[in-house]
RODO-2510 file (C-alpha; in nm, 4 decimals, decimal comma):
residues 382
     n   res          X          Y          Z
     1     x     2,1062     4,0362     7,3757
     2     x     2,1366     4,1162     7,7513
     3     x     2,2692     3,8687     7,9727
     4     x     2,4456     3,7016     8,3068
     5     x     2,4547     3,3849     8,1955
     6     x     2,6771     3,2571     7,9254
     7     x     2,5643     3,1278     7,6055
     8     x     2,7023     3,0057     7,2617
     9     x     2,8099     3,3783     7,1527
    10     x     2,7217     3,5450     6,8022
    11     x     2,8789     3,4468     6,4855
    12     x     3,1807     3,7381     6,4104
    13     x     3,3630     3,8141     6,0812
    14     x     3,7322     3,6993     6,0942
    15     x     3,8148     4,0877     6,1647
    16     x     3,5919     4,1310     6,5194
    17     x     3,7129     3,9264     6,7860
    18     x     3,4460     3,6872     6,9614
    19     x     3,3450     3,7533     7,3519
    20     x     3,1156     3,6217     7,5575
    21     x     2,7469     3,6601     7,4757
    22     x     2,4666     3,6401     7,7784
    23     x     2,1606     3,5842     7,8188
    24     x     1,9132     3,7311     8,1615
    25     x     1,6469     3,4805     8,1220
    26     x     1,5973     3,2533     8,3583
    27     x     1,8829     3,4162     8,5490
    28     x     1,8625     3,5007     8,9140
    29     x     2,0924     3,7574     9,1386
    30     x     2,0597     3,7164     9,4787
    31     x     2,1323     3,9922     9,6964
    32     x     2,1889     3,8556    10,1030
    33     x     2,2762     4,1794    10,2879
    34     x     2,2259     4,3049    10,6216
    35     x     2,0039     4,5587    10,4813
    36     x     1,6566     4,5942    10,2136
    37     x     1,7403     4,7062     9,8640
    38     x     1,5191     4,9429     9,7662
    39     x     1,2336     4,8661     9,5309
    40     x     1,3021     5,0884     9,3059
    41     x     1,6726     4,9924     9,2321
    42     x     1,5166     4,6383     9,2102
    43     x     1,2892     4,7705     8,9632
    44     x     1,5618     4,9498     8,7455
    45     x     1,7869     4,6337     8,7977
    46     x     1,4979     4,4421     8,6494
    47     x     1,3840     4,6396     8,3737
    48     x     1,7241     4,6916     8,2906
    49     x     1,7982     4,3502     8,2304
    50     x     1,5041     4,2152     8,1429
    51     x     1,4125     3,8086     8,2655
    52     x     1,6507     3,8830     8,5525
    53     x     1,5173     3,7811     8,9029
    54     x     1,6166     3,9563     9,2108
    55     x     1,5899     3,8145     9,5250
    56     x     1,6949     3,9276     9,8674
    57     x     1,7401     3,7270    10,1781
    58     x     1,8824     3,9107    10,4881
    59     x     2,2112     3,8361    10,6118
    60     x     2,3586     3,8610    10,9841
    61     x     2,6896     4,0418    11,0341
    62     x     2,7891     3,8005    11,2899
    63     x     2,6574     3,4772    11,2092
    64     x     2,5954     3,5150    10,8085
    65     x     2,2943     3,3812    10,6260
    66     x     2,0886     3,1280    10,7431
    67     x     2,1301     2,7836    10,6245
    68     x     1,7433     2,7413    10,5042
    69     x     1,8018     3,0856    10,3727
    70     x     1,6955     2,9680    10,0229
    71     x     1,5647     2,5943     9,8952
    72     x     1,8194     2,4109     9,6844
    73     x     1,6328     2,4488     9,3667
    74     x     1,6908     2,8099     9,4516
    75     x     2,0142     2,8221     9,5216
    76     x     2,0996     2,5893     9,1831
    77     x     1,9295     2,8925     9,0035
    78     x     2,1516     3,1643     9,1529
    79     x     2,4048     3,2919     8,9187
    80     x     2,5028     3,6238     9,0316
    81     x     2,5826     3,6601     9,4468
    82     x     2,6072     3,9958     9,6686
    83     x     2,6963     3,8596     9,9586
    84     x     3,0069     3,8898    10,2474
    85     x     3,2786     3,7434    10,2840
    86     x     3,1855     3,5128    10,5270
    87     x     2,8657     3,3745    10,4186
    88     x     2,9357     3,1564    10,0734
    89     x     2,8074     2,8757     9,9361
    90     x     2,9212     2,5268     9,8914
    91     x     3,0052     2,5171     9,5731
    92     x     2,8124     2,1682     9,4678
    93     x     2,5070     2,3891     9,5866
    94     x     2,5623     2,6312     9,2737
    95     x     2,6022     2,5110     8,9291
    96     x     2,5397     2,8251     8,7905
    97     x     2,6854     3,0772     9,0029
    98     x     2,9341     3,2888     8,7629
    99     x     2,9881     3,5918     8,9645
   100     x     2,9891     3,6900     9,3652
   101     x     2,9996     4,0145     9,4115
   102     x     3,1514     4,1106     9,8052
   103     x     2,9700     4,3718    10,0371
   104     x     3,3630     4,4106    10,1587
   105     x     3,6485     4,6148    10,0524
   106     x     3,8550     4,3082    10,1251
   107     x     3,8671     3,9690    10,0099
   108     x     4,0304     3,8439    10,2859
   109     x     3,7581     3,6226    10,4114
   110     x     3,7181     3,4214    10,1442
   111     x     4,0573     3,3721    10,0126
   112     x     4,0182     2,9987    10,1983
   113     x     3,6567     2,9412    10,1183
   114     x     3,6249     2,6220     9,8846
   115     x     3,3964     2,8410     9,6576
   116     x     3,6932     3,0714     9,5760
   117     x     3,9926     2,7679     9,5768
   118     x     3,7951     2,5275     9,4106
   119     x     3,5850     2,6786     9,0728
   120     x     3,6966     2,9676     8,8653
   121     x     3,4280     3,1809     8,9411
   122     x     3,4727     3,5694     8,9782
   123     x     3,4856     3,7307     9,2575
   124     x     3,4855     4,1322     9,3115
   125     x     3,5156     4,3607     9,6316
   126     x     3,3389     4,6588     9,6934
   127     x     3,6595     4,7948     9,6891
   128     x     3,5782     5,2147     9,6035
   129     x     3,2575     5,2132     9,8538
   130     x     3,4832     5,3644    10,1382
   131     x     3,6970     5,5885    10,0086
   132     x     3,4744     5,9405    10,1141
   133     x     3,4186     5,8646    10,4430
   134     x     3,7321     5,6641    10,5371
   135     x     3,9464     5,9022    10,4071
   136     x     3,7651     6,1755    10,6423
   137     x     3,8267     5,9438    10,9223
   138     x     4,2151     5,9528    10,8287
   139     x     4,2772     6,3239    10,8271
   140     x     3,9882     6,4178    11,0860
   141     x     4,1872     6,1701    11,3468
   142     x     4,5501     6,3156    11,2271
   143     x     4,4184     6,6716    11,2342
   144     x     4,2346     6,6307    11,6294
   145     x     4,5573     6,4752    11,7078
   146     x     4,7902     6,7801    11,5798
   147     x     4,5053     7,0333    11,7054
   148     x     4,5428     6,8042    12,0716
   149     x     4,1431     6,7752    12,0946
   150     x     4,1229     6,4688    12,2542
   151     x     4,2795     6,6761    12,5475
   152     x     4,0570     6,9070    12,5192
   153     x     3,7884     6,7592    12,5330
   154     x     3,8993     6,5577    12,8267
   155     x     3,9092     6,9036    12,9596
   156     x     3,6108     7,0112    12,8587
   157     x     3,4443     6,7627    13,0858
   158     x     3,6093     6,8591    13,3721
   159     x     3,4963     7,2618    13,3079
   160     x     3,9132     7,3455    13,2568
   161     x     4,0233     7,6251    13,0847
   162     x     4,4180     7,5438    13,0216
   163     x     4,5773     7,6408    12,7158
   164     x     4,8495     7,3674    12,5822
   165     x     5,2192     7,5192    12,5769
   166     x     5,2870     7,3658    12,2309
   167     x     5,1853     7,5369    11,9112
   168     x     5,0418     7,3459    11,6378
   169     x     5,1712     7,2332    11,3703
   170     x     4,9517     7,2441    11,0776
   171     x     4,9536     7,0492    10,8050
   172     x     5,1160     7,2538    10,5170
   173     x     5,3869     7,0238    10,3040
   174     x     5,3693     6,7708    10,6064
   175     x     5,4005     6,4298    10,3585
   176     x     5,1675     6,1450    10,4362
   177     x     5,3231     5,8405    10,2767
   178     x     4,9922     5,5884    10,1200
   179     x     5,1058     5,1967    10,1745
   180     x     4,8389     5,0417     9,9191
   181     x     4,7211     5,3649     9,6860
   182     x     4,3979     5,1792     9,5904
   183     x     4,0101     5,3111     9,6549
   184     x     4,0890     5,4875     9,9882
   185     x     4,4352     5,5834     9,9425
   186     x     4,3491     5,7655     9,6353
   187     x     4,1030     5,9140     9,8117
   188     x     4,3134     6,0389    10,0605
   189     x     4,5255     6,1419     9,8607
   190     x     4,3035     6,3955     9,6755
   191     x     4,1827     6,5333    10,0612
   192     x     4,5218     6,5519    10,2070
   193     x     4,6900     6,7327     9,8247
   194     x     4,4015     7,0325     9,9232
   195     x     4,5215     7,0567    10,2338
   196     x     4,8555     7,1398    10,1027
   197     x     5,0426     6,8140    10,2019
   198     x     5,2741     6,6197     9,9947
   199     x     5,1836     6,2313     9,8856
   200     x     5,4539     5,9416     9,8463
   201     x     5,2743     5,6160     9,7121
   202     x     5,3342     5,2629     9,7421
   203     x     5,2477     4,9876     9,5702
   204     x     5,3187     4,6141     9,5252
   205     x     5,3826     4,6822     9,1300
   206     x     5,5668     4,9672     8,9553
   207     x     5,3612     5,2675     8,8421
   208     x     5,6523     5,3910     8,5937
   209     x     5,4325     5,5251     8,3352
   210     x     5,0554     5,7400     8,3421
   211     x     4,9055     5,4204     8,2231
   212     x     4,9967     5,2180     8,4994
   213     x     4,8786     5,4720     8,7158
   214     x     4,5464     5,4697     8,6415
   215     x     4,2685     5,2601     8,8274
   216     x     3,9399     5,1557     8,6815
   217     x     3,8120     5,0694     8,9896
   218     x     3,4932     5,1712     9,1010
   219     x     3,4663     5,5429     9,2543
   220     x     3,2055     5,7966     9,3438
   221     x     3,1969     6,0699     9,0825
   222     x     3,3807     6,3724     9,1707
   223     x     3,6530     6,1281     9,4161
   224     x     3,9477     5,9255     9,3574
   225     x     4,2584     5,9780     9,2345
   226     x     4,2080     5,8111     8,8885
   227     x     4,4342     5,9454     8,7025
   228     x     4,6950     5,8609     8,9607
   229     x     4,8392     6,2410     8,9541
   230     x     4,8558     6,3389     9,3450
   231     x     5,1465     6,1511     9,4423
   232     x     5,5175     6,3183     9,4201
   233     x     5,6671     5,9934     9,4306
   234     x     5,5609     5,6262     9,3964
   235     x     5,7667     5,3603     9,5243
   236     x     5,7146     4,9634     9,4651
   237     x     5,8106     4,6273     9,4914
   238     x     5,7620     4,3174     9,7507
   239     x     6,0958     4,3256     9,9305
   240     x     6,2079     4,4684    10,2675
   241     x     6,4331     4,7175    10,1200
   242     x     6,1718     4,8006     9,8750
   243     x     5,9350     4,9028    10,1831
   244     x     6,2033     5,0577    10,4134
   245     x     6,3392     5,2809    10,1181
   246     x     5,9189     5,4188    10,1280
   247     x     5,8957     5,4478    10,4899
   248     x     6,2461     5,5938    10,5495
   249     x     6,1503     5,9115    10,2602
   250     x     6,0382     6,1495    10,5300
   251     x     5,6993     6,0777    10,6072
   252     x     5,5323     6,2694    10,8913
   253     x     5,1494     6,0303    10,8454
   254     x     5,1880     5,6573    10,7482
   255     x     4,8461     5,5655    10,6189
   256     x     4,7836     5,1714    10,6135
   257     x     4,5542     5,1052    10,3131
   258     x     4,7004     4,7654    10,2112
   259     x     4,4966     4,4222    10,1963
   260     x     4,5302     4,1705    10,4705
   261     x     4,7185     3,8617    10,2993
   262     x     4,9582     3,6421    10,4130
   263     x     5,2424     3,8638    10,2723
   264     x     5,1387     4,1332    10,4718
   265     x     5,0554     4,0035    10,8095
   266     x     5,2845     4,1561    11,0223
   267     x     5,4391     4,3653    10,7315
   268     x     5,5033     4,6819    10,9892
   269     x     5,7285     4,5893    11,2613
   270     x     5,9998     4,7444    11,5248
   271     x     6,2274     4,7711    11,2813
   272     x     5,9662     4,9630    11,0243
   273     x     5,7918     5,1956    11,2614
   274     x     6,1584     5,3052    11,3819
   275     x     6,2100     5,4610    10,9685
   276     x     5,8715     5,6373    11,0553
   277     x     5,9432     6,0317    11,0670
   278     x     6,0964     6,3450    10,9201
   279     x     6,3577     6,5914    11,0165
   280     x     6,2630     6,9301    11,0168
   281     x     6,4206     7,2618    10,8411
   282     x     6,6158     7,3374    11,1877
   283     x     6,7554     6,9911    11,1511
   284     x     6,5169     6,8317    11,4845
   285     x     6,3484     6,5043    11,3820
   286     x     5,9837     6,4458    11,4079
   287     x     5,8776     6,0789    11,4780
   288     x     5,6188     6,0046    11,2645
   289     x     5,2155     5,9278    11,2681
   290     x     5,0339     5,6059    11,2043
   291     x     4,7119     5,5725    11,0795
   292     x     4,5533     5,1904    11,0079
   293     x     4,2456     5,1357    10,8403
   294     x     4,3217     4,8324    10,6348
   295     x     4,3336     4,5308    10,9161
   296     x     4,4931     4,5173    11,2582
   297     x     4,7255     4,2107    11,1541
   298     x     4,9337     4,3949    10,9469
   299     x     5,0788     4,6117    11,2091
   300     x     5,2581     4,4025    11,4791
   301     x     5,0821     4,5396    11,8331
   302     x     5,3579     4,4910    12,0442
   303     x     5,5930     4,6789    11,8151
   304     x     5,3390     4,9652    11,7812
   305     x     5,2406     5,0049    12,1586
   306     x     5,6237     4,9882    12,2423
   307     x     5,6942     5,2531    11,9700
   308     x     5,4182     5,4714    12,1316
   309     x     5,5395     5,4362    12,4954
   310     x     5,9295     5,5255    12,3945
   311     x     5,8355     5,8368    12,1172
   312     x     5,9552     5,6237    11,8160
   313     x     5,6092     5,7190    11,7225
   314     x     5,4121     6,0807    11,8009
   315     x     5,1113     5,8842    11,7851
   316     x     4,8784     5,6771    11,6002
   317     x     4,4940     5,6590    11,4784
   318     x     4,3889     5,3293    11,4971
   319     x     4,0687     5,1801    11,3558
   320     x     4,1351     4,7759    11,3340
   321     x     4,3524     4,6097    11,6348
   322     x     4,4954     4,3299    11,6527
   323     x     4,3267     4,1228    11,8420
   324     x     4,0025     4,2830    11,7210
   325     x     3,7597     4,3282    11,9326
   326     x     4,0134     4,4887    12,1095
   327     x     3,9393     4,3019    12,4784
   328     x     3,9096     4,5113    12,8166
   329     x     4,2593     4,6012    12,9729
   330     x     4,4526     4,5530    12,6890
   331     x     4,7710     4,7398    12,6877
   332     x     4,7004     4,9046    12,3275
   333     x     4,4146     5,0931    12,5072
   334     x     4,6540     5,2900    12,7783
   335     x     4,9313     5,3207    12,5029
   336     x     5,0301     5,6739    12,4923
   337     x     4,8849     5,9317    12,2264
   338     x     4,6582     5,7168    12,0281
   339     x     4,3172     5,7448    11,9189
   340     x     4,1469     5,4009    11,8861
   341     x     3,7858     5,3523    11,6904
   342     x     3,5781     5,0283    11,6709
   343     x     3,6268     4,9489    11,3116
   344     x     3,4000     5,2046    11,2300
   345     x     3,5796     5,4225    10,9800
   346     x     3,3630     5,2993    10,6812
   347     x     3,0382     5,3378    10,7780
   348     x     2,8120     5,6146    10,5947
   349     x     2,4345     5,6342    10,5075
   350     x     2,5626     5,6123    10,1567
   351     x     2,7506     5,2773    10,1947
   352     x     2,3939     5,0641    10,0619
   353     x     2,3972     5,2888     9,8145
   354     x     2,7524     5,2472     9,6574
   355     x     2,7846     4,8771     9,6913
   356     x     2,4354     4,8575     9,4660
   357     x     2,6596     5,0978     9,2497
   358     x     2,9274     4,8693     9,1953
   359     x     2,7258     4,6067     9,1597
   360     x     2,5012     4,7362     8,8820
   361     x     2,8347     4,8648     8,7283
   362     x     3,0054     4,5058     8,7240
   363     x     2,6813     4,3676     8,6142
   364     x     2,7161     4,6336     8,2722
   365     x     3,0494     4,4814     8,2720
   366     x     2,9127     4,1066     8,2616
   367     x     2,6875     4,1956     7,9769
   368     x     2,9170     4,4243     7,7600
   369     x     3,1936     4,1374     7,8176
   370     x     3,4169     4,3863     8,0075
   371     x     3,6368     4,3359     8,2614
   372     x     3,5092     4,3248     8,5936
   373     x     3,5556     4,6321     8,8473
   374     x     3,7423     4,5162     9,1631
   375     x     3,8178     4,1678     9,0382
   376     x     3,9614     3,9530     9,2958
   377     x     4,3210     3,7871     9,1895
   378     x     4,3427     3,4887     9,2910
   379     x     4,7060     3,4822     9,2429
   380     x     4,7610     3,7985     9,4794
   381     x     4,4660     3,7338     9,7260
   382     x     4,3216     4,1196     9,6447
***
């Protein structure tokens, strides 16, 4: 029996333990995305699962779907959503929603949506979707930084040939320290261990043992970190000391991978970025590199720009801000040796691609009564 939406489940013998049974008749998945799934991965979906209706609407990055989108005998037959973070239902509107599957690594954007406080329903990220390309946008913007390129090619367009005094220094067993090892800091992790650095992980919970390291998330074959073997160290825990102890262990590329929530706004400030560094073999210190790709809130801007300006920092790679859009003449954009991207680390002509993935693979889930990829705590806001 395939299925989406729950049903009375089989009868067991005392000695197999009951799950959920469901059923895909009568069952609709609505997909509202910027973008046209293709036919034939409607097709699959649909012979796949067979009685399942898929229906797409298009959805507007900045102002969502549109309220006549669907009538509201259609919407009372949805009961699996693909849809961001900032275009949900009421949830009167869906009786039989059971599952909302985000376009979004994070959740943040829905974490005060009545459809999320207010019903038990599940809700999954497409947390694994970025990892490739984001993780080339980390080391490609720490490696043009080392390698001075944006210099150059400031050169470059003025036809000057000048040769910078200071050597590089490559990369070899320079440590980049992960705040939030999920999807993209695994990622990293695996790009930056073959090009010979050292990783430190953090996370909120302890990793003490190669079970806990693992993650079942959803990843591209062939990426990830799943195992959880590239990091040297972990560190963990929810407390100040906790985090200073990880960013005081020498690390020479801070990589901010963490989700937005209200325990992390602001998480990085003065005090932080000041642990940021490493001191060399000849016993020099070398203020350390900041790279944010998570969201702009969770580094304080003042803190960073002022950490720039006075070499607490060498520099910093920065694609969320905080106020994002970053506005004209803001003082982040004259700070000194950053690189600054409009939240554009993410994007790829695979994206579509993977977030059908996941959502084919947490549909699997639904009907094999698995766990869901990517679930959404409610407790933790991620």
């Amino acid at each position: 029996m395939t299925a989406l939406d729950l049903v009375t489940p089989p009868a067991t013998t005392p000695n197999t333990p009951a799950r959920p049974a469901f059923a895909t008749a009568g069952d609709v998945l609505l997909i509202a995305s910027p973008w046209v799934p293709p036919q034939a991965w409607i097709d699959h979906i649909q012979a796949k699962y067979p009685g399942l209706r898929v229906i797409h609407r298009l959805l507007q990055w900045a102002t969502g779907l549109a309220a006549d989108a669907l009538s509201a005998d259609e919407w009372r037959s949805v009961t699996v959503l693909m849809t961001s973070g900032q275009s949900l239902p009421n949830p009167a509107d869906v009786p039989r929603l059971r599952f909302v599957q985000l376009i979004s690594a994070g959740a943040n954007l829905v974490l005060k949506k009545p459809l999320f406080t207010e019903t038990d329903i599940a809700f999954a990220t497409a947390n694994g979707v970025h990892g490739p390309q984001i993780s080339e946008w980390i080391i490609a913007t720490f490696l043009a930084f080392n390698h001075k390129l944006p210099t150059y090619l400031e050169q470059q367009k003025q036809a000057t040939w000048k040769r910078s005094t200071a050597l590089t220094e490559d990369v070899l067993t320079q440590r980049v320290g992960i705040l939030g090892y999920g999807a993209i800091g695994r990622q990293t992790a695996r790009v930056a261990t073959a090009l010979g650095m050292e990783v430190y992980a953090y996370t909120l919970h302890p990793r003490d043992t190669p079970a806990s390291r693992r993650d079942d998330g959803f990843a591209p074959p062939g990426t990830g970190d799943p195992e959880g073997i590239y990091p040297t160290k972990w560190f963990s825990g929810g407390t100040s000391a906790d985090r200073h102890a990880f960013l005081s262990s020498g690390i020479d590329l801070l990589v901010v991978a963490t989700p937005l929530t209200a325990n992390t706004t602001h998480l990085l400030g003065a005090e932080e970025l000041k642990l940021l560094g490493r001191t060399r073999d000849d016993g020099t210190h070398r203020p350390g590199f900041l790279s944010n790709i998570a969201r702009g809130p969770i580094v304080e801007t003042d803190a960073l720009i002022d950490a720039l300006d006075k070499g607490i920092l060498r520099g910093a790679a920065l694609d969320v801000t905080d106020p994002e859009p970053l506005p004209d003449g803001h003082p982040l954009w004259s700070a000194k040796n950053i690189i600054i991207t409009p939240h554009i680390s993410g994007s790829s002509t695979k994206y579509n691609e993977r977030v059908l993935a996941i959502l084919e693979e947490n549909v699997q889930r639904l009907h094999e009564g698995r766990p869901l990829a990517n679930r959404v705590s409610r407790r933790e806001g991620y």
